[in-house]
N, C-alpha and C positions, 0 to 999 in steps of 0.2 A: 491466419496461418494456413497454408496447404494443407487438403482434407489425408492427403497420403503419408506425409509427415504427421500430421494429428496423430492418422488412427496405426503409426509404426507408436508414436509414443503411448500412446493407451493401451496397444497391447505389451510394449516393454512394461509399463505398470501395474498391468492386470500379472504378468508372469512372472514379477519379482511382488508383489505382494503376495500372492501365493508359496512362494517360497518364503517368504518372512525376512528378505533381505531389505536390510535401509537404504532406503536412497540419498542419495545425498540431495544437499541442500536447492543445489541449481535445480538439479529435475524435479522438484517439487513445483518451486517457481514457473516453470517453464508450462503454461498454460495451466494454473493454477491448478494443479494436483494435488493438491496436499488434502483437496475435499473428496467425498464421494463424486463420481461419475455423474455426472445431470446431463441424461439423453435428453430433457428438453433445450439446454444449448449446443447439444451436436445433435440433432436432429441428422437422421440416415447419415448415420457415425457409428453403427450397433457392426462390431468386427466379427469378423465370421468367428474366430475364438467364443465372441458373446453370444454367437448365433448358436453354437453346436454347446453350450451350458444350457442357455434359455433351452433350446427343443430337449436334449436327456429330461432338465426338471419337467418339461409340458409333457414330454410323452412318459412319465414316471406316473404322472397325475391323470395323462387319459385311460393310460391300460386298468387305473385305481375305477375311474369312470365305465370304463367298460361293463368291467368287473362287477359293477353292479356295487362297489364301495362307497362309501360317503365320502369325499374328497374334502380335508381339511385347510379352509381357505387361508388362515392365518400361516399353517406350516409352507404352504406353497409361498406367499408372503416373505417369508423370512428367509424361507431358501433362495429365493430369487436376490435379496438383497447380502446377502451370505454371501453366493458363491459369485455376484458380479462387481461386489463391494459397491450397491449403490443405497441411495433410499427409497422412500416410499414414492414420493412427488418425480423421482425417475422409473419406479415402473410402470407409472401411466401409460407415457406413449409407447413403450413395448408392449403394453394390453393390445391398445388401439392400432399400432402399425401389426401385429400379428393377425390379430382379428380381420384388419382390411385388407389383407395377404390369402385371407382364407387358412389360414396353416392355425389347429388348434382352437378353433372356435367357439366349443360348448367351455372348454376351459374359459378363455378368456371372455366369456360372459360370465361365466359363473364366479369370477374373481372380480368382476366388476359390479355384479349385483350383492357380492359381499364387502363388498367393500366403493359404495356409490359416492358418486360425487358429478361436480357439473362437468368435467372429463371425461367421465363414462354413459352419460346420458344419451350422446348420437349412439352408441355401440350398443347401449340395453334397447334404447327404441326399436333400432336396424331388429336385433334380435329375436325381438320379444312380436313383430310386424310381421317376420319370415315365417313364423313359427310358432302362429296362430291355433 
């Protein structure tokens, strides 16, 4: 399918789930919507709608870090999958494509050493190497 027709229909999904309206049957179907979002098969699919969610929750969470707060990895965890209706196995590569953007980066380390896996290994290495 066309990435531009994709990402017209994922934002018509992401802004009628937020409003709580049903879709009907077709648009479910229609590149199998009826699941969470899995940015690992749209890979550089993340809609600038997802982009301007993702950065409010990341800079909600740095000014917390600034601040000298303890930043709660679970809450940030759940809001991310809350407000973009996805799962866990879909915030991965938003860790990783943010991270290698440079945009947010003590965050998305610190979400990635809370929560580790073989996904987040190049991204703690990189980190933890720079920042000796």
């Amino acid at each position: 399918m066309n990435k531009g027709i994709l990402a017209i229909i994922l934002t018509l999904k992401t802004k009628l789930t937020k409003k709580k309206v049903q879709m009907p049957k077709w648009f479910n179907t229609l590149v199998h919507l009826n699941q969470p979002l899995d940015y690992n098969k749209h890979k550089g699919c993340i809609m600038e709608h997802d982009k301007n969610i993702i950065n409010e929750i990341f800079e909600k969470y740095e000014q917390d870090r600034l601040a000298g707060k303890s930043v709660n990895w679970n809450s940030l965890d759940n809001e991310l999958k809350k407000e973009l209706n996805i799962s866990y196995k879909s915030i991965k590569p938003i860790i990783n494509e943010y991270y290698n953007q440079n945009s947010y980066r003590e965050i998305c380390y610190g979400y990635a050493k809370a929560f580790q896996c073989v996904e987040f290994h190049p991204l703690i290495r990189n980190y933890e190497s720079q920042n000796k």
